[in-house]
N, C-alpha and C positions, 0 to 999 in steps of 0.2 A: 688074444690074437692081435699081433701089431696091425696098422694100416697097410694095404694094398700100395705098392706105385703104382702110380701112373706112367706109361713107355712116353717120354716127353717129344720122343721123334713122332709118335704116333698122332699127339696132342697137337702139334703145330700142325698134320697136314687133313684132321678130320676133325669136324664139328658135329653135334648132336643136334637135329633138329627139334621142336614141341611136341613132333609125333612120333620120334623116335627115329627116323632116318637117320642114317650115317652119308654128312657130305661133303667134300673134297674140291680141290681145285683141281681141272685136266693140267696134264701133262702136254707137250712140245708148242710151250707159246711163249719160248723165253727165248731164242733165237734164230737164227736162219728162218727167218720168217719171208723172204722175198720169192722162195717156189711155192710155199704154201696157197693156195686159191685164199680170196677172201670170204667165201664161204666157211671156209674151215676154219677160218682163224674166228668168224664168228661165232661159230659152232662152241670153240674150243673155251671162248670167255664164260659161256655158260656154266653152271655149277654141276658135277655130277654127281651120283646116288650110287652108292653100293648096293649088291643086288643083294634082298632079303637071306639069303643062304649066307654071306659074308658077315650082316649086321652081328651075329649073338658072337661068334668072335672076337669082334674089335671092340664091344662093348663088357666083353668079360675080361679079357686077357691085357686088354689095351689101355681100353680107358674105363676102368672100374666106377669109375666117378662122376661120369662124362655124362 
């Protein structure tokens, strides 16, 4: 049986956490950032978590490897 790829789009925007969590960088904090509250934009630096129902996907299909 050859090796599995890896989806390389998938690989640049998800990391594997030690406990297995799949986690991500948010979305809209690349521009028009002057009406966004600064709350949000704080908010947004933070890392996010896919939610458990999502993980067994990205880690079978995605990133076999990961």
């Amino acid at each position: 049986m050859p090796k599995m790829k890896t989806k390389k789009a998938a690989a640049k925007r998800f990391s594997i956490t030690a406990g297995g969590k799949v986690k991500y960088k948010k979305q809209n904090l690349r521009h028009i950032l002057t009406k966004k509250s600064t709350k949000r934009k704080r908010k947004l630096r933070q890392a996010g978590f896919l939610s458990p129902d999502n993980v067994p996907v990205v880690r079978k299909n995605l990133l076999p490897y990961g």
